[in-house]
OpenMM code with the backbone's topology and positions (N, CA, C; nanometers):
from openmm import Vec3, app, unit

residues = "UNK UNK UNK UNK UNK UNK UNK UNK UNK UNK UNK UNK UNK UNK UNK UNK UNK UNK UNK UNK UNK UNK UNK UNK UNK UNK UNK UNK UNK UNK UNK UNK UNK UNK UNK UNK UNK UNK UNK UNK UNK UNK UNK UNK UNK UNK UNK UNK UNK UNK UNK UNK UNK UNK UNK UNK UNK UNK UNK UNK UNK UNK UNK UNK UNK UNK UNK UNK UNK UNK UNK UNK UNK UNK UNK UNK UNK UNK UNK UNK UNK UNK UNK UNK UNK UNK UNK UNK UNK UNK UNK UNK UNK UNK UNK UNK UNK UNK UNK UNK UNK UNK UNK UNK UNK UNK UNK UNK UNK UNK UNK".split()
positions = [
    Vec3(-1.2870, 3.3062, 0.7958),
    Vec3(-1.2207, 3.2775, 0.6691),
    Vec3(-1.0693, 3.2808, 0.6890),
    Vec3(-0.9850, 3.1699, 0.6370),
    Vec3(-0.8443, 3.2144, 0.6335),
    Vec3(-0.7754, 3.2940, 0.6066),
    Vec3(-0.6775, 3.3377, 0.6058),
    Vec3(-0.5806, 3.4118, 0.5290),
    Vec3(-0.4694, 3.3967, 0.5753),
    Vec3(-0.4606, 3.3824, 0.4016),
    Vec3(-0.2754, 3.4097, 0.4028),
    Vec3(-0.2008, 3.5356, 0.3293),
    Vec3(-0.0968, 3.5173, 0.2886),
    Vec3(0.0117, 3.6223, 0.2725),
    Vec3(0.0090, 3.5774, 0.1596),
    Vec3(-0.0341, 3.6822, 0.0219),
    Vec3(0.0500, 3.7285, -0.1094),
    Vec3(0.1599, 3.7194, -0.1117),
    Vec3(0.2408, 3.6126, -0.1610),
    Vec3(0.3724, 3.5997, -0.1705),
    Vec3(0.4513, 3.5769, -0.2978),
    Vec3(0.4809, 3.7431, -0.3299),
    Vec3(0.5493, 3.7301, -0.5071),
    Vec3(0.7031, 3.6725, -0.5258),
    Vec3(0.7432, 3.6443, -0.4064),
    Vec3(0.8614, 3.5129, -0.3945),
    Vec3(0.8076, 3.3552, -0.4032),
    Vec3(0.6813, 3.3240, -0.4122),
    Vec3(0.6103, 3.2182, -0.3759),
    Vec3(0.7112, 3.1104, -0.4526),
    Vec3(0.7058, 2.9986, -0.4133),
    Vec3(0.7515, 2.8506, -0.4531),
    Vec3(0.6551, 2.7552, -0.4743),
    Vec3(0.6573, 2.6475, -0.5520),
    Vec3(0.5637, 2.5443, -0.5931),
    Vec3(0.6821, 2.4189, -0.5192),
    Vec3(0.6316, 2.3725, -0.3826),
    Vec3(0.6438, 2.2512, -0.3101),
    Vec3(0.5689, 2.1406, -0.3405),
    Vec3(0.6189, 2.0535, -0.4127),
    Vec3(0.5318, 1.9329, -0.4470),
    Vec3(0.6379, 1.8302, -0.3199),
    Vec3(0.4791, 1.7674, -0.2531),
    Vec3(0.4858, 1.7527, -0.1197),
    Vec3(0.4691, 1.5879, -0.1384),
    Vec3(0.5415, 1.4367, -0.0919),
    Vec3(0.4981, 1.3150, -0.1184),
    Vec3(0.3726, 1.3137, 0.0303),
    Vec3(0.2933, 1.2021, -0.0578),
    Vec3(0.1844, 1.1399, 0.0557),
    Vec3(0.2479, 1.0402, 0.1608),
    Vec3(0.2443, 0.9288, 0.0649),
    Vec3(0.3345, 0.7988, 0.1899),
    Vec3(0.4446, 0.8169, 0.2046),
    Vec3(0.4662, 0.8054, 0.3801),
    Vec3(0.5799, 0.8467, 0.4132),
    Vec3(0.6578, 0.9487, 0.4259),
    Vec3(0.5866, 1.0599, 0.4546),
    Vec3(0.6124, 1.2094, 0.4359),
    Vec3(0.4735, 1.2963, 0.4442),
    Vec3(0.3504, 1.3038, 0.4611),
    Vec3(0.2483, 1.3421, 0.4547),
    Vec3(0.2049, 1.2378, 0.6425),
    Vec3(0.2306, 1.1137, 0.5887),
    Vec3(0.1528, 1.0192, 0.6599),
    Vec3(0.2810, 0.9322, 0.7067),
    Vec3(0.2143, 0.8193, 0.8469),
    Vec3(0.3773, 0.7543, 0.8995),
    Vec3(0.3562, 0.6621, 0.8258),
    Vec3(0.4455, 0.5881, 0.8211),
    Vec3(0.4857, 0.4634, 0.7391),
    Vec3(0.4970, 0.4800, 0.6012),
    Vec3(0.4985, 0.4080, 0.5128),
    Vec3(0.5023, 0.3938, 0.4182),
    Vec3(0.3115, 0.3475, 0.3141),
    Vec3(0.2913, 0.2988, 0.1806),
    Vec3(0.2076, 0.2724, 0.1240),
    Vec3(0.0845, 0.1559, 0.2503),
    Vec3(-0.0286, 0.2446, 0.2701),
    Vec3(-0.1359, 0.1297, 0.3617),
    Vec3(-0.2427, 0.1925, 0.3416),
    Vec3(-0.3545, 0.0845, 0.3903),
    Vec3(-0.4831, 0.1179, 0.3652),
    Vec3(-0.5241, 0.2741, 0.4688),
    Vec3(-0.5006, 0.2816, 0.6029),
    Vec3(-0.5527, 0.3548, 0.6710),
    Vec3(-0.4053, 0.4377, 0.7504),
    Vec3(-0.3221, 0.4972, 0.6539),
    Vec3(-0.2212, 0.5781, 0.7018),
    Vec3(-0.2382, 0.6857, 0.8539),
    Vec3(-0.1449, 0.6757, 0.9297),
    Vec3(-0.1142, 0.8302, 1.0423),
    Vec3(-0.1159, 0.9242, 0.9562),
    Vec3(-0.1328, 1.0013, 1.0373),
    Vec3(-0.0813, 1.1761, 0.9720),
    Vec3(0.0649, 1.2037, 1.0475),
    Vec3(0.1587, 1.2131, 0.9642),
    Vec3(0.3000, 1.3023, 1.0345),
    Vec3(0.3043, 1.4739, 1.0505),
    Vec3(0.2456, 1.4331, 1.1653),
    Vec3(0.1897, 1.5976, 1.2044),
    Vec3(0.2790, 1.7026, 1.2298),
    Vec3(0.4245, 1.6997, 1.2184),
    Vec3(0.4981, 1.7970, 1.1955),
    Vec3(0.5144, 1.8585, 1.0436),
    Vec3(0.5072, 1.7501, 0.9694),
    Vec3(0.5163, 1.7691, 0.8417),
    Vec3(0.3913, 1.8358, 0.7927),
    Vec3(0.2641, 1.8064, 0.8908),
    Vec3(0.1515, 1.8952, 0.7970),
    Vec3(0.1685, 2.0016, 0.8561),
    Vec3(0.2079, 2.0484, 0.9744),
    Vec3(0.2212, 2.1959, 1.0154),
    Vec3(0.3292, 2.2281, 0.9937),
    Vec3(0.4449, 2.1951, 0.8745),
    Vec3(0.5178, 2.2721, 0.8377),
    Vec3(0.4682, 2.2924, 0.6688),
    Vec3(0.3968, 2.1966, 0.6104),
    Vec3(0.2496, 2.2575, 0.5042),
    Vec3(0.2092, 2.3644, 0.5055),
    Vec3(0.1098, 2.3337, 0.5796),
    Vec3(0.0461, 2.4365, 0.6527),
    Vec3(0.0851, 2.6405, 0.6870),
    Vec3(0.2285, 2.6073, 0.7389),
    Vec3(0.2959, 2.7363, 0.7174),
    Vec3(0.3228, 2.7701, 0.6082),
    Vec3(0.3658, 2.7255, 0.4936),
    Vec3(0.3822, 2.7305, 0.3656),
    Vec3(0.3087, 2.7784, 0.3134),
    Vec3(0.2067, 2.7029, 0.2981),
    Vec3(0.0539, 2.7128, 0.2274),
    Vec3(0.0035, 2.8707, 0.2451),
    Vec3(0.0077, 2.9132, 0.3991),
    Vec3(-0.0441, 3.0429, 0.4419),
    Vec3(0.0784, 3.1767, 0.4283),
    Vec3(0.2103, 3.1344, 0.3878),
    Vec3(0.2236, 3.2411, 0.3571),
    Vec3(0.2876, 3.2476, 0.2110),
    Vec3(0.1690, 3.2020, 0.1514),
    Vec3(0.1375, 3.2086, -0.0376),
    Vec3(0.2280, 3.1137, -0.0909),
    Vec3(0.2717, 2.9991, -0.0486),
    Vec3(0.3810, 2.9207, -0.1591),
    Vec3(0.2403, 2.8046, -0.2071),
    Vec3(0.3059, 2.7837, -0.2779),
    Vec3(0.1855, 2.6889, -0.3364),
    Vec3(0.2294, 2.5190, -0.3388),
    Vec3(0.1054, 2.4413, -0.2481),
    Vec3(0.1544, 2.3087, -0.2601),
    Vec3(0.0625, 2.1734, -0.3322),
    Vec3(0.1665, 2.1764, -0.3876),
    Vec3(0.1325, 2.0414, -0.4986),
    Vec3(0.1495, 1.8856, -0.4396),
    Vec3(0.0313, 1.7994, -0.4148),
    Vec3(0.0786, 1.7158, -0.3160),
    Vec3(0.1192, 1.6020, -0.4549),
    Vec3(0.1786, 1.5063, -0.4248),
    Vec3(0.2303, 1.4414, -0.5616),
    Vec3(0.2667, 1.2636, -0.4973),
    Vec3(0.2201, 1.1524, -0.5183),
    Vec3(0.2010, 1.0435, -0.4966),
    Vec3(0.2547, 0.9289, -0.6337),
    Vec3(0.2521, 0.8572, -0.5209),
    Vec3(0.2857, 0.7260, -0.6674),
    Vec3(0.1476, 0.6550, -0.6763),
    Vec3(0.0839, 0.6701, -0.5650),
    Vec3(-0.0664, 0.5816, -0.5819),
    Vec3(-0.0884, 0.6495, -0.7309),
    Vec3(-0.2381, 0.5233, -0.7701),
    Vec3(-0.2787, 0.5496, -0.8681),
    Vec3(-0.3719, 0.6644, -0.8890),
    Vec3(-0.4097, 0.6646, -0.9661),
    Vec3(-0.5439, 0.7937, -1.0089),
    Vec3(-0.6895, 0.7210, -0.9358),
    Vec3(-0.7237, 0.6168, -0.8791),
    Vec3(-0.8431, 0.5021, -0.8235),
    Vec3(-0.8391, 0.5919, -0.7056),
    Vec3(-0.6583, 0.5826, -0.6584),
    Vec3(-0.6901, 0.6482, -0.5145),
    Vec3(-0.6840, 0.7566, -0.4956),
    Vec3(-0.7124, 0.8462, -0.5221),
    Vec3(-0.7561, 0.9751, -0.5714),
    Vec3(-0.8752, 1.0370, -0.4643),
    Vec3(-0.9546, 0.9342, -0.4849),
    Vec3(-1.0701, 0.9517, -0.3801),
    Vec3(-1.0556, 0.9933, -0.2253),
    Vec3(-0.9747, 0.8876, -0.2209),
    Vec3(-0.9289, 0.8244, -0.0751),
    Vec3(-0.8246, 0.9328, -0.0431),
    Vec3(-0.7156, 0.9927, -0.1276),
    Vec3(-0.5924, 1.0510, -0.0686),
    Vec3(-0.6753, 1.1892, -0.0313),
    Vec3(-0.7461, 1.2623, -0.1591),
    Vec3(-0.8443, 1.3819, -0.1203),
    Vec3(-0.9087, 1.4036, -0.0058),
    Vec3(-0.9588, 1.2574, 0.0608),
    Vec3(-1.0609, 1.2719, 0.1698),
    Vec3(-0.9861, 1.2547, 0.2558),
    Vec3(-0.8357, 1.2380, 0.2790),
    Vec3(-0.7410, 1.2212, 0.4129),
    Vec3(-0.6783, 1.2677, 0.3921),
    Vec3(-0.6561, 1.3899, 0.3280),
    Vec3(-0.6150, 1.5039, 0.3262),
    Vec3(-0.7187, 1.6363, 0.3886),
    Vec3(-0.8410, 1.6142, 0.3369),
    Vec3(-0.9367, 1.7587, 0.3846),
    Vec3(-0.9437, 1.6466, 0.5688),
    Vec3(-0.9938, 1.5249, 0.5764),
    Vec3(-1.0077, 1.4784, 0.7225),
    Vec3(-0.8942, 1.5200, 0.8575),
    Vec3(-0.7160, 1.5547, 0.7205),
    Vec3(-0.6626, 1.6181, 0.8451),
    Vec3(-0.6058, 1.7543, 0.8339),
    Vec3(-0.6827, 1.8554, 0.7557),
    Vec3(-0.6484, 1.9420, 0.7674),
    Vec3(-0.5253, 2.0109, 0.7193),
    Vec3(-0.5057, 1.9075, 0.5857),
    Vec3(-0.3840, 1.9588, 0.5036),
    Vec3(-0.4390, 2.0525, 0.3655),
    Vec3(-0.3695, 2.1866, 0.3645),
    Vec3(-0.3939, 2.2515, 0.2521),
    Vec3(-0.3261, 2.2046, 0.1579),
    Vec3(-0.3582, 2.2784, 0.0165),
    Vec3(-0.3020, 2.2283, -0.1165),
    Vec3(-0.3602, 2.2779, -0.2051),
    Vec3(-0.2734, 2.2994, -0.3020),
    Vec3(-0.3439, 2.3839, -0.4644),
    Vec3(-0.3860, 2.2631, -0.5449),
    Vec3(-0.3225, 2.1268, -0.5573),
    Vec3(-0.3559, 2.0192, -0.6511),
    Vec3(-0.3081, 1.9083, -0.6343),
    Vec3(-0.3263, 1.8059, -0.6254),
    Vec3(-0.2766, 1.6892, -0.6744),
    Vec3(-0.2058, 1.6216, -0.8002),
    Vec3(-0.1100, 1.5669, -0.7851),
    Vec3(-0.0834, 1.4511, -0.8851),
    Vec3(-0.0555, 1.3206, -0.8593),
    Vec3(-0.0859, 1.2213, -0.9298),
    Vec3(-0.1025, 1.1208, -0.9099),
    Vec3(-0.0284, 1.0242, -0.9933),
    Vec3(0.0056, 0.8962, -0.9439),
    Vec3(0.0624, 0.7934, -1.0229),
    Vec3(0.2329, 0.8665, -1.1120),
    Vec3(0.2751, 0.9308, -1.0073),
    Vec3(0.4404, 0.9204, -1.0488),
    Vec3(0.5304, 0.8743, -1.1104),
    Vec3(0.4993, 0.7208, -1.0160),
    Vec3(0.5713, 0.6321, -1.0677),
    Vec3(0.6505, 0.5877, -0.9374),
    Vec3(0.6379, 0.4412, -0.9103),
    Vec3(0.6734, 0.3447, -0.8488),
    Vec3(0.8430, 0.3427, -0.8309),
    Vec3(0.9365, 0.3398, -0.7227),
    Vec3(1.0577, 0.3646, -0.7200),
    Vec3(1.1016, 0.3094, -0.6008),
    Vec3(1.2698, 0.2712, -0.5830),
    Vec3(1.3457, 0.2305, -0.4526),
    Vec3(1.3813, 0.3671, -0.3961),
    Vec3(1.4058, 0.4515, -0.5021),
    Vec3(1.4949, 0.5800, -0.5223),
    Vec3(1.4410, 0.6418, -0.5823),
    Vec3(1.4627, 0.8057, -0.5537),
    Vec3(1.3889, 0.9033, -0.6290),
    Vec3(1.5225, 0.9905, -0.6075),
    Vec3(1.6350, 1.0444, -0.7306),
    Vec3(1.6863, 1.1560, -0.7091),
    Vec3(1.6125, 1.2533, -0.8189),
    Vec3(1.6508, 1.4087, -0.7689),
    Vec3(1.5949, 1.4602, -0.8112),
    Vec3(1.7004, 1.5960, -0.7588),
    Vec3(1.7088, 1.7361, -0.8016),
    Vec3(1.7982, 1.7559, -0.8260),
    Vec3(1.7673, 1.8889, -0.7074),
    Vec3(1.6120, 1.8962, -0.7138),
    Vec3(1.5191, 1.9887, -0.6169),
    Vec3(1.5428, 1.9336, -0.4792),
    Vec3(1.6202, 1.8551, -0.4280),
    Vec3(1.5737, 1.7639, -0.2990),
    Vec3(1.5852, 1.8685, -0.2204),
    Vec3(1.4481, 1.8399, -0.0905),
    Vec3(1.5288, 1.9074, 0.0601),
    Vec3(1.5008, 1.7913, 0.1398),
    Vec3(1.6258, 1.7996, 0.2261),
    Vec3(1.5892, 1.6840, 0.3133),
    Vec3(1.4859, 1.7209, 0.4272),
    Vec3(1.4833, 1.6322, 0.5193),
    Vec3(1.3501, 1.6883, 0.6722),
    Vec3(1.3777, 1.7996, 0.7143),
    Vec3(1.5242, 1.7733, 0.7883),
    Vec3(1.5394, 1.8469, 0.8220),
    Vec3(1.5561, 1.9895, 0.7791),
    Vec3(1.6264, 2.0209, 0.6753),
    Vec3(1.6258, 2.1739, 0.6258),
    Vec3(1.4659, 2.2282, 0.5952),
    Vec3(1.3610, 2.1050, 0.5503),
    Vec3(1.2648, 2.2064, 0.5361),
    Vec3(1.1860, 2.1432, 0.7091),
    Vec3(1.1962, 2.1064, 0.7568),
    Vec3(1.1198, 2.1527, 0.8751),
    Vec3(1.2196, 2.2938, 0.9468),
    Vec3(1.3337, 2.3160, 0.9566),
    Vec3(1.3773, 2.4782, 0.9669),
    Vec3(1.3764, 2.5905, 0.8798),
    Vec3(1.3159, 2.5665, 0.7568),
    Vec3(1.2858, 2.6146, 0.6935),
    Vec3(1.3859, 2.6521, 0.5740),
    Vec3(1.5169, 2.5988, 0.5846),
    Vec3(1.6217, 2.6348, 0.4978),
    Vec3(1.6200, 2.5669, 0.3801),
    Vec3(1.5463, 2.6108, 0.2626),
    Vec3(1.5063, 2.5620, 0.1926),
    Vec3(1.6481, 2.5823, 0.0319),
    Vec3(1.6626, 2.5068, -0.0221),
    Vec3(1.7788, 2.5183, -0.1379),
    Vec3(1.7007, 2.6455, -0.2358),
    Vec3(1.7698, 2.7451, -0.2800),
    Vec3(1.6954, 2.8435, -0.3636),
    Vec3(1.6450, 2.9587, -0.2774),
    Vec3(1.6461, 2.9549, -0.1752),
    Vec3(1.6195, 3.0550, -0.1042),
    Vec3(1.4637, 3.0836, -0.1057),
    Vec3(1.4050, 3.0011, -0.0411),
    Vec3(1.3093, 3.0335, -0.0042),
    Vec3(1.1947, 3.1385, 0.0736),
    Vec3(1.1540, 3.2810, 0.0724),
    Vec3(1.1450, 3.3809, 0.0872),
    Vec3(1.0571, 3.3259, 0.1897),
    Vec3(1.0331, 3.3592, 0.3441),
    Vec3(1.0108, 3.3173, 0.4566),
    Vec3(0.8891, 3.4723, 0.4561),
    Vec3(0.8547, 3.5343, 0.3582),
    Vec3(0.8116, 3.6566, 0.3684),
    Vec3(0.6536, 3.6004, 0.4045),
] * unit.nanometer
topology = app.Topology()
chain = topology.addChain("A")
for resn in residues:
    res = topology.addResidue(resn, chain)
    for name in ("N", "CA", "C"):
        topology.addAtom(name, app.Element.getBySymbol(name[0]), res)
């Protein structure tokens, strides 16, 4: 059985699918960007909670669920159908790099 770490610093990471989950961008049979799920992955296990969050529709729902458990990405929930964009600002951003070192804006408790 897994385990992770109770974490009463925990954070809610809402995580994109295409292009950040997976390589490329929107396709039928996406890569996995496997740094990005094992920096999930660390997250996930020591109690932050991740929300994976997509522009696909609610149809693909099916499909994102089952290539997600096929590669071994954790997650508390999904959302779906965002909304279609060139640009997404947002005021939460981290770029790759700070969260693949973990330097997360807000101080993210590494506990």
């Amino acid at each position: 059985m897994t385990q992770y770490t109770e974490n009463k610093n925990r954070k809610v990471f809402n995580i994109d699918f295409d292009g950040t989950l997976t390589t490329g961008e929107y396709t039928e049979n996406p890569g996995p960007e496997q740094s990005v799920i094992d920096r999930v992955k660390e997250l996930y296990m020591k109690g932050h909670i991740i929300i994976i969050w997509t522009a696909r529709q609610w149809d693909q729902a099916p499909f994102m669920i089952g290539w997600l458990e096929s590669h071994s990405v954790p997650y508390h929930g999904v959302k779906m159908a965002k909304g279609g964009s060139d640009y997404y600002l947002d005021d939460k951003f981290i770029d790759f790099n700070k969260f693949y070192n973990g330097d997360f804006k807000g101080g993210v408790s590494e506990q």
